[in-house]
C-alpha positions as CSV (number, residue, x, y, z in Angstrom):
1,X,0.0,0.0,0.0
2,X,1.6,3.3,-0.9
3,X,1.1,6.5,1.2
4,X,-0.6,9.4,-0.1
5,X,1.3,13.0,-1.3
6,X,0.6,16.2,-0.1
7,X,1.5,19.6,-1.4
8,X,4.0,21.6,0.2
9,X,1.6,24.6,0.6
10,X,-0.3,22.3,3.3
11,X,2.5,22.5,5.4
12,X,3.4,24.7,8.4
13,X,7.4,24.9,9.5
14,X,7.0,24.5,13.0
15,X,10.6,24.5,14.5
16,X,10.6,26.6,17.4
17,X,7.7,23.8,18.4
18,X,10.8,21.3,18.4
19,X,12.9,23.2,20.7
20,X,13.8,20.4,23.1
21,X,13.6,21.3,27.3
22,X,16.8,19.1,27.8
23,X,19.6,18.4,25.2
24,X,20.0,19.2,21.6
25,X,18.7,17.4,18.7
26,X,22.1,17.6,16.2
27,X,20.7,15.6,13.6
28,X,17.3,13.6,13.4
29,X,17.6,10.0,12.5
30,X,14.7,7.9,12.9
31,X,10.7,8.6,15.0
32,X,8.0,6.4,15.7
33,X,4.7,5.7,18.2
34,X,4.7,4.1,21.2
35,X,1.6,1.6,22.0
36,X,-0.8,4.3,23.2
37,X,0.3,6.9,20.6
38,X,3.0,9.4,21.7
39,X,5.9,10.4,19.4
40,X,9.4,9.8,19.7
41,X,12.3,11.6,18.1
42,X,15.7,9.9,17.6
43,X,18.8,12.2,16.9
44,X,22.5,10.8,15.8
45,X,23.9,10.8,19.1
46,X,21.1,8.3,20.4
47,X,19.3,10.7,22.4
48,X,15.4,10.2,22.4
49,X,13.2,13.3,22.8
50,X,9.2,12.6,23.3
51,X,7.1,15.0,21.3
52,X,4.1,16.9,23.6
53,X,2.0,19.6,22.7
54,X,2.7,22.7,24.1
């Protein structure tokens, strides 16, 4: 099953959302969902940053 495209004018930069509390995110690598749906950020160095709304 292939994924749907969307164009670029439906998206919003949101960086100063990602500003992580602890740590800097040098270069993203991978994401994901845990079980009950929160969002995970993985950068180079290993660290994992959750995503929560602000």
């Amino acid at each position: 099953m292939q994924g749907s495209l969307f164009p670029a004018s439906s998206y919003e930069r949101r960086n100063q959302d990602f500003t992580p509390d602890a740590g800097t995110i040098d270069q993203l690598v991978s994401f994901g969902l845990d079980g009950v749906g929160n969002l995970y950020i993985v950068d180079i160095a290993g660290e994992i940053f959750e995503v929560v709304p602000a």
